[in-house]
C-alpha positions in Angstrom: -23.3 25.6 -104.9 -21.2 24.2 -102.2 -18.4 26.8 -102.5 -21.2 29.1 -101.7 -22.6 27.3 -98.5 -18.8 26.9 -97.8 -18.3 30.9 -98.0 -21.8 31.3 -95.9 -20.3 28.9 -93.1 -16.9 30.8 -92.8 -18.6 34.1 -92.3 -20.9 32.7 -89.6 -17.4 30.7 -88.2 -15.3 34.1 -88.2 -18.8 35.9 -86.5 -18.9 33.0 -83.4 -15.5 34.7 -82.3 -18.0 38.0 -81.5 -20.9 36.4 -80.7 -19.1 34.7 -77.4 -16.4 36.8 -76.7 -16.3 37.5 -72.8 -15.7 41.2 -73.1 -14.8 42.8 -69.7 -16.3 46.8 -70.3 -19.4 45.7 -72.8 -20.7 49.3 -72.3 -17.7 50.3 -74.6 -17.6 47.8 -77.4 -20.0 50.3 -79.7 -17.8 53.7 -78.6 -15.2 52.2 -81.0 -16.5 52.7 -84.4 -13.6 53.0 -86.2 -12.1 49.7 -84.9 -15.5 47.4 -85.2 -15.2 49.1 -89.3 -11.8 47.6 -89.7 -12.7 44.4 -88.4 -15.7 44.0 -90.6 -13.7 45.3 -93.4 -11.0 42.2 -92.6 -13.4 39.7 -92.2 -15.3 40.9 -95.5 -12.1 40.7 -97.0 -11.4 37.0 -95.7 -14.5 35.9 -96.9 -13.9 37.7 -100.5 -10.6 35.5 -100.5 -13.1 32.4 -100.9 -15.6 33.5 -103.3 -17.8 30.8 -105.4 -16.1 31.9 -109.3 -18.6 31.6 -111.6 -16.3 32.4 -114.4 -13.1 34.9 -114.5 -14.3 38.3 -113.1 -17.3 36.9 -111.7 -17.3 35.9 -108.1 -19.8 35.4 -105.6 -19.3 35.2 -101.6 -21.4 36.0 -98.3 -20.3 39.9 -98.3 -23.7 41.2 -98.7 -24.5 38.7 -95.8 -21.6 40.7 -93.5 -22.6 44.5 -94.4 -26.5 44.0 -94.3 -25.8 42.6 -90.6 -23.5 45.0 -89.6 -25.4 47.7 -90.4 -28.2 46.1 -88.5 -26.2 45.9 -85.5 -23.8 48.8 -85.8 -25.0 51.7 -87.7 -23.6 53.8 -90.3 -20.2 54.2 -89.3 -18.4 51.5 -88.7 -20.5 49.5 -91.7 -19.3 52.6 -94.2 -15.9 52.0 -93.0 -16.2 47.9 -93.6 -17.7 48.4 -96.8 -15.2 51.1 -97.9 -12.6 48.5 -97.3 -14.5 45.7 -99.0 -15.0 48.1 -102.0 -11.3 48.7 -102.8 -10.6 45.2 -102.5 -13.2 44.3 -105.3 -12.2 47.5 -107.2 -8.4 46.0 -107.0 -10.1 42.6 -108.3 -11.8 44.3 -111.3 -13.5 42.0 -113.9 -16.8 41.9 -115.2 -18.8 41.9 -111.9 -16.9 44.5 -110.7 -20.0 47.3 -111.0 -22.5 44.7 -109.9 -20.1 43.8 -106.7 -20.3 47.7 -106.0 -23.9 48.0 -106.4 -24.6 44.9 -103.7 -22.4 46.4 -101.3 -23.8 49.8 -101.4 -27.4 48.3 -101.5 -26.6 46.0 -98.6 -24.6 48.9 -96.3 -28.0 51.0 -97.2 -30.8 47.9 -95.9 -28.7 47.6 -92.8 -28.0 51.1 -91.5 -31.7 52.0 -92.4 -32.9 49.0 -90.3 -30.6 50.0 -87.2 -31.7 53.4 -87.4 -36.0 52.8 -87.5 -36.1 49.6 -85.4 -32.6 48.9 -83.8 -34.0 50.7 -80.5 -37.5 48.8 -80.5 -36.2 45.6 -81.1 -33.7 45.7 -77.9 -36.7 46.6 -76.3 -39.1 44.1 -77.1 -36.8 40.7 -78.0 -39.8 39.2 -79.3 -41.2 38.1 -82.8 -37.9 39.6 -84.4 -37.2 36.0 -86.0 -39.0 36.5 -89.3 -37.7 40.0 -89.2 -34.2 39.2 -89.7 -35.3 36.5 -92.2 -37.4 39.3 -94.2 -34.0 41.9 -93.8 -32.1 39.0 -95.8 -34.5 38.5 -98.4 -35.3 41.8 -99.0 -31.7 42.6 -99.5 -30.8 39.4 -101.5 -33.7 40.7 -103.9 -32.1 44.2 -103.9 -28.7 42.2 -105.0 -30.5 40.1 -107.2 -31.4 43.0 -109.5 -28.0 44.4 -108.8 -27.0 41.5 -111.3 -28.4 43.3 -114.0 -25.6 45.6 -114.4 -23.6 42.5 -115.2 -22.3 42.4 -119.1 -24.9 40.7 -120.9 -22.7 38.0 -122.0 -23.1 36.7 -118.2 -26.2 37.9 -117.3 -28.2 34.8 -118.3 -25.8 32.5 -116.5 -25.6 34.6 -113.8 -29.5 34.8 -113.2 -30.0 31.1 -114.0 -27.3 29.8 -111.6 -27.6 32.9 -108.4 -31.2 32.9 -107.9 -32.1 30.1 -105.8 -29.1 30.6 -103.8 -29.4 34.1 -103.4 -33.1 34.3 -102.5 -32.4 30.7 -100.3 -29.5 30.5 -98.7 -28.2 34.2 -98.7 -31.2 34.8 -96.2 -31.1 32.3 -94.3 -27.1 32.9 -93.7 -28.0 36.7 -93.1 -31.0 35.3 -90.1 -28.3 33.2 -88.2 -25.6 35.6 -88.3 -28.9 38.2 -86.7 -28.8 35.3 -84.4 -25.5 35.3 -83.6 -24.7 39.1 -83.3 -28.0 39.7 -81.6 -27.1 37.1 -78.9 -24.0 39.0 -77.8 -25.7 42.4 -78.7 -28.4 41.1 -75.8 -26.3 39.9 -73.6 -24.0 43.0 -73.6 -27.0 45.2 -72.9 -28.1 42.7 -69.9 -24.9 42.9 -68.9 -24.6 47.1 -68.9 -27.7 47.5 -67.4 -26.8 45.2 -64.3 -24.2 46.8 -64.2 -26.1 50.0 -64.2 -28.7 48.6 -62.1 -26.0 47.7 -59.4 -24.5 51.1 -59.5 -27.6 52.4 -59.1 -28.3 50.1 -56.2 -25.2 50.9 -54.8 -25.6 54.9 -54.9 -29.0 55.0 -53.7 -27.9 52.5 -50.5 -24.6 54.6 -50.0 -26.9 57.6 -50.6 -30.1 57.8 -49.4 -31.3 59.8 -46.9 -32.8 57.0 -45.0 -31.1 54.0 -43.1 -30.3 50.6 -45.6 -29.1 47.6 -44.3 -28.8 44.2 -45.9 -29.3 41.4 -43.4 -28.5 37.4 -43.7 -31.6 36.1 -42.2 -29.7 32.5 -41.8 -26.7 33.5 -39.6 -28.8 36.8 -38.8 -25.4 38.7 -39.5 -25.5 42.3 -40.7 -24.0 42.5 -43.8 -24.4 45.3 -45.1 -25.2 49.2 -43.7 -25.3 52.6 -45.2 -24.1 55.9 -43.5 -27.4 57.0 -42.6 -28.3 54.0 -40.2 -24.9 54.3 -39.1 -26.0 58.1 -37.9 -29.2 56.8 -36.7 -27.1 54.6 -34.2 -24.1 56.0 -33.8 -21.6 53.4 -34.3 -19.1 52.9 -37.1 -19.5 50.4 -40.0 -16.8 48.3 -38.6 -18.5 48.1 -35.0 -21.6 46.7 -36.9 -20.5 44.4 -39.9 -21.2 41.2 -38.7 -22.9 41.5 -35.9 -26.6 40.8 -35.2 -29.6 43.2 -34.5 -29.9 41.9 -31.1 -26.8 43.4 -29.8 -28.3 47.5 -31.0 -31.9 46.5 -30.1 -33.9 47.6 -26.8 -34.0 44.8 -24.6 -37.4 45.1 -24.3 -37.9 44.7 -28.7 -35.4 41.9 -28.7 -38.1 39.4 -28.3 -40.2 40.7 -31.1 -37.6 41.5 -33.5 -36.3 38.2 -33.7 -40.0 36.7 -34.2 -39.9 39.1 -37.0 -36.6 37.6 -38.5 -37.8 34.2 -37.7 -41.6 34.9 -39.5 -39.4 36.1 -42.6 -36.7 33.5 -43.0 -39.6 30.6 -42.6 -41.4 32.1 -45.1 -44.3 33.7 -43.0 -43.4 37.0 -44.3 -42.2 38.0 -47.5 -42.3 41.9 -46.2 -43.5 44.2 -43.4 -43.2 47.2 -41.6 -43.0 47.8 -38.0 -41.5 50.3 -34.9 -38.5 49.2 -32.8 -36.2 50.9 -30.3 -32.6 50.7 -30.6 -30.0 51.6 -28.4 -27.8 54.2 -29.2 -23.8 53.9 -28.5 -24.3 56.3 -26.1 -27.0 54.8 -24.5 -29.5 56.7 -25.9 -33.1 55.4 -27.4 -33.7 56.2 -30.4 -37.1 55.4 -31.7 -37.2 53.7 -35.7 -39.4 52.8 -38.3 -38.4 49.5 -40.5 -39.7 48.3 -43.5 -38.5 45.0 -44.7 -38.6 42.6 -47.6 -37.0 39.1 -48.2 -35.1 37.7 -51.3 -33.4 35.1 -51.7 -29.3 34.8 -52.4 -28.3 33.6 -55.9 -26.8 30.3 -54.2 -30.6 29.6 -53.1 -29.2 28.6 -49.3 -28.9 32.3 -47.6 -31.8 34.5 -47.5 -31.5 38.3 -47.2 -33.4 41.2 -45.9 -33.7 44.7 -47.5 -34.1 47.1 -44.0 -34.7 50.8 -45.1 -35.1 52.7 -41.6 -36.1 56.1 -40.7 -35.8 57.7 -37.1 -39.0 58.6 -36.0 -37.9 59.7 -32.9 -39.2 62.8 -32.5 -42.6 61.3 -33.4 -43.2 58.7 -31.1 -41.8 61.1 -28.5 -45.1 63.8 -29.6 -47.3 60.3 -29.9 -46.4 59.7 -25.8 -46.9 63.4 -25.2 -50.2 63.3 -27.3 -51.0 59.9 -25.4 -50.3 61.4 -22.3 -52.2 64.8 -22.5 -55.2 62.6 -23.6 -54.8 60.5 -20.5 -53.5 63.1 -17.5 -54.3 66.6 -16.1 -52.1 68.9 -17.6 -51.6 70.4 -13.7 -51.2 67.8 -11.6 -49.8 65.3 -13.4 -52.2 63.2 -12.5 -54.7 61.1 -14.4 -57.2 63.1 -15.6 -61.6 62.1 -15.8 -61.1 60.4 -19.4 -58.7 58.0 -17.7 -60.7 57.5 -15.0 -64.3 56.6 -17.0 -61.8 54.1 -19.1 -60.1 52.5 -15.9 -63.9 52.4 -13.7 -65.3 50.2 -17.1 -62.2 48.2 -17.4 -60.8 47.2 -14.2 -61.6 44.0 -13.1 -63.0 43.1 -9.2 -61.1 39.4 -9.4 -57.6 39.7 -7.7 -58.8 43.9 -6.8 -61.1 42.9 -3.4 -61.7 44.9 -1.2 -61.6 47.9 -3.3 -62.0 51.5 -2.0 -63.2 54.1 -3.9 -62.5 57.4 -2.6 -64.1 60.4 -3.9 -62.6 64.3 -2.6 -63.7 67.5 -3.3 -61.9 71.0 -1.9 -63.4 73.8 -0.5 -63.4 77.5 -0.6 -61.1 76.7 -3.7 -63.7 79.5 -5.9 -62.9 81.7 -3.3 -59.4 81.4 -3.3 -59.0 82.3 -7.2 -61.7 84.5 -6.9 -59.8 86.3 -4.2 -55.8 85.4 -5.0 -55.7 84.1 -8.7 -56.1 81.0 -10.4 -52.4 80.9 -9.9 -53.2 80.5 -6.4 -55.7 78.2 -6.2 -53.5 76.0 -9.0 -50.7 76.2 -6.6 -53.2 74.6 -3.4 -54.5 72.2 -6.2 -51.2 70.6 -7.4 -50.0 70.6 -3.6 -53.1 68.7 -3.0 -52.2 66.0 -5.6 -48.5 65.9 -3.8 -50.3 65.2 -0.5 -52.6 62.6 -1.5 -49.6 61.0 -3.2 -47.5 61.2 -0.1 -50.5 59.6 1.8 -51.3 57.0 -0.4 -47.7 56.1 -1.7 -48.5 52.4 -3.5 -51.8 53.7 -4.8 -51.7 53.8 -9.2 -54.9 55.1 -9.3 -55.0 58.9 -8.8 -57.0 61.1 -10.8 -58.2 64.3 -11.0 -61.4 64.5 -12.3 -63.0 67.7 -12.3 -61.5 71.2 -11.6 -61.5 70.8 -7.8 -62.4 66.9 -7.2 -60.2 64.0 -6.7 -60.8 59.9 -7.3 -58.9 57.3 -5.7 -58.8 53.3 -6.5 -57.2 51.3 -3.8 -57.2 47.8 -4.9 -56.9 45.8 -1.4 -58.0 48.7 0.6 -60.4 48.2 3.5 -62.3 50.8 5.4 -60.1 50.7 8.4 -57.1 51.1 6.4 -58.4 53.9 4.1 -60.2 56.3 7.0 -56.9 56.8 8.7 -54.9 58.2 5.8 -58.1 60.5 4.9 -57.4 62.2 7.9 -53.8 62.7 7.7 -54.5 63.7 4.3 -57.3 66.2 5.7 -55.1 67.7 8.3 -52.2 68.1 6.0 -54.5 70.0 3.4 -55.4 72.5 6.3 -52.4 73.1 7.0 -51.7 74.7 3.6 -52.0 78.7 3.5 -52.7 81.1 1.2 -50.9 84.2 1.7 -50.4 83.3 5.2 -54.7 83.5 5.5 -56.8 81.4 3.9 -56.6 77.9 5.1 -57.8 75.3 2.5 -59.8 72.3 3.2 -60.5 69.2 1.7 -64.1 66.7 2.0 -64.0 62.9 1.2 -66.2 60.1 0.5 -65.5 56.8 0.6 -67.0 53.3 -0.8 -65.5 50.0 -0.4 -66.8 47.3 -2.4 -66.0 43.9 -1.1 -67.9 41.1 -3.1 -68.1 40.3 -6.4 -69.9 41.2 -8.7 -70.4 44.9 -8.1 -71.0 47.5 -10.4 -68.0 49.9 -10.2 -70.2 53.1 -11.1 -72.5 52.5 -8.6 -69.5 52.3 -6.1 -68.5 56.0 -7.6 -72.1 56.9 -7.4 -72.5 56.1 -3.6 -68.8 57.1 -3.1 -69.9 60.9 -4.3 -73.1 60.6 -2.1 -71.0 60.1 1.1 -68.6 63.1 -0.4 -72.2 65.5 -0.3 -72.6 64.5 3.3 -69.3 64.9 4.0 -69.1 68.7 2.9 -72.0 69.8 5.0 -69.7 69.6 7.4 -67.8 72.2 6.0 -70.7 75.0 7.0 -71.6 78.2 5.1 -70.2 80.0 8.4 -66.5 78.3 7.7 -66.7 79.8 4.0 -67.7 83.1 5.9 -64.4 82.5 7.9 -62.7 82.8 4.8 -63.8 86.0 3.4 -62.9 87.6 7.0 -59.5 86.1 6.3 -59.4 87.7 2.9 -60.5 91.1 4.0 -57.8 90.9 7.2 -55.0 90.0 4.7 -56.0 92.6 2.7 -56.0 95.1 6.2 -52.3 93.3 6.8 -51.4 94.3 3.3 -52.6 97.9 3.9 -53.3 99.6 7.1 -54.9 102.6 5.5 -57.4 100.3 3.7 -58.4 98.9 7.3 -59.3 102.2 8.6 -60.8 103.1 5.4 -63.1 100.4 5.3 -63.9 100.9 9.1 -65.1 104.3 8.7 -67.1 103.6 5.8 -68.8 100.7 7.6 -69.5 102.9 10.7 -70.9 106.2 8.4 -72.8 103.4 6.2 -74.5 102.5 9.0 -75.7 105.4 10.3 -77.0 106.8 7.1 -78.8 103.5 6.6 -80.4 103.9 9.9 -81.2 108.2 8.9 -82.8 106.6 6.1 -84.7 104.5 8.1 -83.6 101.0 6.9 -84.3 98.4 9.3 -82.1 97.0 12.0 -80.9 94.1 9.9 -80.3 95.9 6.9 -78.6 98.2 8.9 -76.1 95.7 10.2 -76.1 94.5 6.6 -75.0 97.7 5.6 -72.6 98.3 8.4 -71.3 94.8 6.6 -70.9 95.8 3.2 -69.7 99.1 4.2 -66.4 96.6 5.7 -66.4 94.4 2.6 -66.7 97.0 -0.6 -63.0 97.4 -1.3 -62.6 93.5 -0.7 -61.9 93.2 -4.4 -57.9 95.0 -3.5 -56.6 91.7 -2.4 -56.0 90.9 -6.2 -54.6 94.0 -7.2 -50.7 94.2 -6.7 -49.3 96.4 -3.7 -47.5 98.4 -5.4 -50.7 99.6 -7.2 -52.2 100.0 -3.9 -49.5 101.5 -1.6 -48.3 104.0 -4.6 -47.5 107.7 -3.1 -48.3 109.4 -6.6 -52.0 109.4 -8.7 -52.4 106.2 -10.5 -51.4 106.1 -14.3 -54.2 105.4 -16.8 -53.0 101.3 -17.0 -53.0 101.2 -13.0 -56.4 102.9 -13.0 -57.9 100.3 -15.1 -56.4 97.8 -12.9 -57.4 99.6 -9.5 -61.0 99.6 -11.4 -61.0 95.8 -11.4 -61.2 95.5 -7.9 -65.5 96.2 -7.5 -65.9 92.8 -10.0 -63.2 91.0 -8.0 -65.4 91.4 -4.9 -68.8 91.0 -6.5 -67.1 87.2 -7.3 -65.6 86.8 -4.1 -68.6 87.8 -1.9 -70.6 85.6 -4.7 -69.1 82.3 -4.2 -70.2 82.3 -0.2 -74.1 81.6 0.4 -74.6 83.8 3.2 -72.8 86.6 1.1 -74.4 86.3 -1.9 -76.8 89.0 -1.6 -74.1 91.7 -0.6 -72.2 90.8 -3.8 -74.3 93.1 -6.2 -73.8 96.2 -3.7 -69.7 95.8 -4.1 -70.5 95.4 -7.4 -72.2 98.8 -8.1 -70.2 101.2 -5.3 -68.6 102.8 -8.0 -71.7 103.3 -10.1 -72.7 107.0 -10.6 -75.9 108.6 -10.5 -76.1 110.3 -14.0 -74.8 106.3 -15.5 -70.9 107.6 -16.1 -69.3 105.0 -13.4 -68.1 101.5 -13.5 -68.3 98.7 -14.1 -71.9 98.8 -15.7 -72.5 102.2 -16.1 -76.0 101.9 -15.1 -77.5 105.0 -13.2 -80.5 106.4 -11.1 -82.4 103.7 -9.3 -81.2 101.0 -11.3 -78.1 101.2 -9.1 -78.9 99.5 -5.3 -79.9 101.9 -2.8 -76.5 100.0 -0.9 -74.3 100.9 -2.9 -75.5 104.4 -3.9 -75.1 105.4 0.3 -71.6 103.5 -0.2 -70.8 105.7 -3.0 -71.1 108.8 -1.1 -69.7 107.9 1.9 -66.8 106.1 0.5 -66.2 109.2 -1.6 -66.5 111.6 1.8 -64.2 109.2 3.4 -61.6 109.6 0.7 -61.9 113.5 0.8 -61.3 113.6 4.2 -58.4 111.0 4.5 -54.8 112.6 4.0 -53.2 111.1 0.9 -49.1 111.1 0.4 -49.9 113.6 -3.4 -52.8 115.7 -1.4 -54.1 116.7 1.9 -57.2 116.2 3.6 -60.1 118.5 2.9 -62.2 119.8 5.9 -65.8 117.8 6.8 -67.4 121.3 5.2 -65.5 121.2 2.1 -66.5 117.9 1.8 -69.8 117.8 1.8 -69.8 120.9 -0.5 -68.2 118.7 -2.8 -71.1 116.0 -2.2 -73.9 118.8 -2.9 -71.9 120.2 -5.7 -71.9 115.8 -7.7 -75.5 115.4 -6.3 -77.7 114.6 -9.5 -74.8 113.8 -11.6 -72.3 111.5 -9.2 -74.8 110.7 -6.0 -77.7 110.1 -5.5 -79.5 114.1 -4.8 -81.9 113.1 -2.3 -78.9 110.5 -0.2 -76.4 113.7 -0.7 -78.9 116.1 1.3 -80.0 113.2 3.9 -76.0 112.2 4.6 -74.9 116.1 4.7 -78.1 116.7 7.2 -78.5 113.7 9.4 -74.8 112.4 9.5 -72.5 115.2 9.0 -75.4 117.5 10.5 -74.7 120.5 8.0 -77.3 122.8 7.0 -77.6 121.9 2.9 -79.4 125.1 2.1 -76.2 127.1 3.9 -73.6 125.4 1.8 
């Protein structure tokens, strides 16, 4: 019985040497098969050297033990070449157990390499309640061997059975659940071992790799440590120019402050991770905009603590989040703040430290006039040299807004009245001096409220500010906006001399047929008026349209046509001209509902603009024209009997040809 405990022990003896071997590649141990076979089949062979003899032929030893754990550790091949070996050296040893020997080897190489195959993976995996496993392996196998003792010569076999079963269904399991133990140990650690090293290769590629910035940071000294190529792009410095040195030295001066709270929160413990946005300066000098998120763990000598940093540029975001911000905030043509700024800063800003405060409401005139007349480029232009001016005026002033499409707000913090009136003017007289197309001078109201005690309701100081403003443009009469149109109508003259004498005509013929048709003396001067103002419209269409020597193409035509809405709006947007508007409108209406812009016909067309129509029409007949000549009065007014009914009016043809021209009709 000892010499088999003794024969147990030296196999688990010769096994240590495996079991806590420091082997330097563990992820190739198992690629050689051939080699682990051999040694198995030497130590098998060690241990067969010290069997327990039961009597000649009949030996005993821990082989079994070997090859059922060696195929539980490492599979079919190098256990079949261990056992092979194991097998000629009992063949060579013959005797009577010589089949039996055979039998437990094969039986044993069997267990194992089944075992490794259905449960080798699962138990690597789980490394729990494997104890009795191993235990249960053994005993099944020393069963296995104990019936393999029945192919020993009967002359033994009694002996055999009465002397080999406790220790082969006691001790040969418990030998084969330490040497599990043992070879499982290393097995474990070699796979711990491989997949750290895997793990840190892994680590290693994805840092080197990744597409985003990495950095490892000692939060103690605050040195950089460690940086990957992509935060090396985002701040354009080599790894040597970094390595070593703190955050500090990249960040924005203006970040420092908060990124080392940051580092402070996380090395104290007040942060275990977080995310935030933080400027950097670029080697060039650039600012580059990035996005950190940061965790903290702890070094393995439990003194230094590190920070993971992955970093992406977002740049180009926070760049589009200012011009987001900034839309939201400004008027996109002037630059200025725009009226949501300017509800937020009249609710927010305090009165404490801002007494006296003026608040100075402006609004500009004939502006609808101007675009109506020149373009919204135009009256953009005035309104953006507008916001220059009151800039210029009011150079220390950081509350400018625009806050409707031709009003202005002002907040001057410290501001009296006596200070404030005296830049108002400048202001105003600088406005007036502004021109459009060397005609139309603009001009500008303002109103003005200064609080100066505390506490004051700051809309009700825009209220009464925009009160003063309506008293303010009274001022600015209906007679001042009729100014304007005369400028427009002379600018359009100075662009075209034949329009001027075109329009003077018609006014003077307009009258007169007003007055044959018995209109009253005011609507006869209000004819004479419209008769000046129908083509007022030309001033928006371009010169070369207007001065062309050759017929108009179909494109130009439909931009010549524009011209009778472009003076309806004009005329429109002056009180006292309001009502000629709707005759400029329809002067180009005809009678049987073919004209433009409406196409409306009959009476539904003003009786103004159907006596426009015709003389305006006799006018251009009779006016010499660079692609045709002038046709005589006579031929004229044949033409105007010849469109009466379908483009004049029948009964305004006959009157005009009779009482203006003073033609017989009937004779034509």
């Amino acid at each position: 019985m000892a010499n088999v405990l003794f024969n147990i022990a030296m196999l688990l003896t010769l096994s240590v040497f495996f079991a806590t071997y420091p082997f330097k590649n563990p992820e190739k141990v198992y690629s050689y098969h051939i080699l682990i076979g051999f040694i198995i089949g030497v130590v098998g062979i060690l241990v067969m050297l010290n069997p327990f003899i039961l009597e000649q032929g009949v030996v005993f030893d821990s082989r079994s033990i070997l090859i059922v754990v060696s195929g539980m550790v490492f599979g079919i091949l190098p256990t079949f070449i261990g056992s092979l070996m194991m097998a000629i050296f009992r063949v060579l040893n013959g005797g009577a157990g010589l089949y039996a020997g055979l039998a437990t080897i094969i039986s044993s190489t069997i267990v194992g390499t089944l075992w490794h195959h259905f449960r080798y993976t699962t138990v690597l995996e789980k490394r729990s309640n494997i104890n009795i496993e191993f235990y249960l392996v053994g005993l099944l196998n020393h069963v296995i061997m104990l019936l393999c003792m029945l192919l020993m010569p009967s002359s033994v076999r009694v002996q055999v059975f009465s002397v080999m079963t406790f220790p082969i269904l006691v001790f040969y399991p418990i030998g084969t659940y330490l040497l599990c133990l043992l070879l499982f140990s290393q097995v474990y650690r070699l796979n711990d071992i491989a997949a750290l090293r895997k793990s840190e290769h892994q680590f290693k590629t994805i840092f080197e790799k990744a597409p985003i910035g990495m950095s490892l940071t000692n939060l103690r000294t605050g040195e950089i440590e460690n940086i990957n190529q992509s935060y090396l792009d985002i701040l354009g410095y080599s790894r040597e120019e970094v390595l070593g040195h703190t955050w500090a030295e990249f960040t924005h001066p203006e970040d420092v402050k908060m990124s080392n709270s940051v580092t402070q929160r996380m090395y104290t413990g007040g942060e275990d991770s977080l995310t935030l946005d933080k400027r950097f300066l670029k080697k060039d000098g650039s600012t580059v905009w990035a996005n950190l998120s940061l965790c903290v763990f702890p070094e393995e000598n439990l003194v230094d603590i590190n920070s993971l940093c992955m970093t992406v540029d977002i740049t180009k975001r926070k760049l589009a989040e200012q011009q987001i911000l900034y839309a939201s905030t400004h008027d996109a043509l002037t630059d200025l703040y725009n009226r949501v700024e300017f509800e937020r800063v009249i609710s927010s800003m305090p009165l404490e430290g801002n007494l006296p405060l003026s608040v100075v409401f402006s609004d500009m005139n004939r502006l609808k006039i101007i675009n109506e007349a020149f373009g919204r480029e135009e009256g953009n232009r005035i309104l953006k040299q507008v916001a220059v001016i009151l800039q210029e005026t009011f150079p220390d002033c950081s509350f400018l807004f625009r806050v409707g499409g031709d009003e202005f707000a002002l907040l001057l913090p410290g501001y009296t009245a006596r200070e404030c009136e005296p830049r108002l003017e400048v202001a105003s007289e600088e406005v007036s001096r502004l021109r459009v197309m060397d005609a139309v001078a603009p001009s500008i109201s303002f109103g003005l409220y200064v609080v100066e005690d505390a506490p004051f309701d700051l809309n009700e100081a825009v209220q009464l500010a925009e009160k003063h403003l309506a008293t303010q443009k009274l001022l600015d009469s209906p007679q001042m906006q009729g100014k304007a149109v005369y400028a427009i109508i002379n600018t359009l003259h100075e662009k075209n001399k034949r329009e001027e004498a075109h329009s003077r005509r018609v006014s003077e013929l307009s009258e007169q047929l007003g007055r044959a048709f018995g209109l009253s003396e005011r609507l006869c001067t209000e004819l004479r008026l419209v008769g000046l103002l129908h083509d007022i419209g030309k001033i928006a269409i371009a010169e070369n349209i207007l001065n062309k020597d050759g017929k108009l193409s179909p494109l130009e035509w439909e931009e010549m046509k524009r011209h009778a809405e472009i003076g309806f709006r004009i005329l429109s947007s002056v009180e006292d001209m309001q009502a000629l508007a709707p005759y400029v409108l329809a002067h180009h209406e005809r009678y049987d509902g073919t004209g433009y812009p409406k196409a409306i016909r009959g009476t539904t067309i003003p009786l103004q603009s159907r006596m426009i129509a015709i003389v305006d029409a006799y006018d251009a007949m009779t006016s010499e024209r660079t692609y045709r000549k002038a046709v005589s009065t006579l031929e004229a007014a044949k033409e105007i009997k010849r469109c009466a009914g379908s483009q004049f009016d029948p009964e305004l043809a006959k009157l005009f040809i009779e009482q203006v021209l003073v033609i017989s009709y009937d004779d034509l």
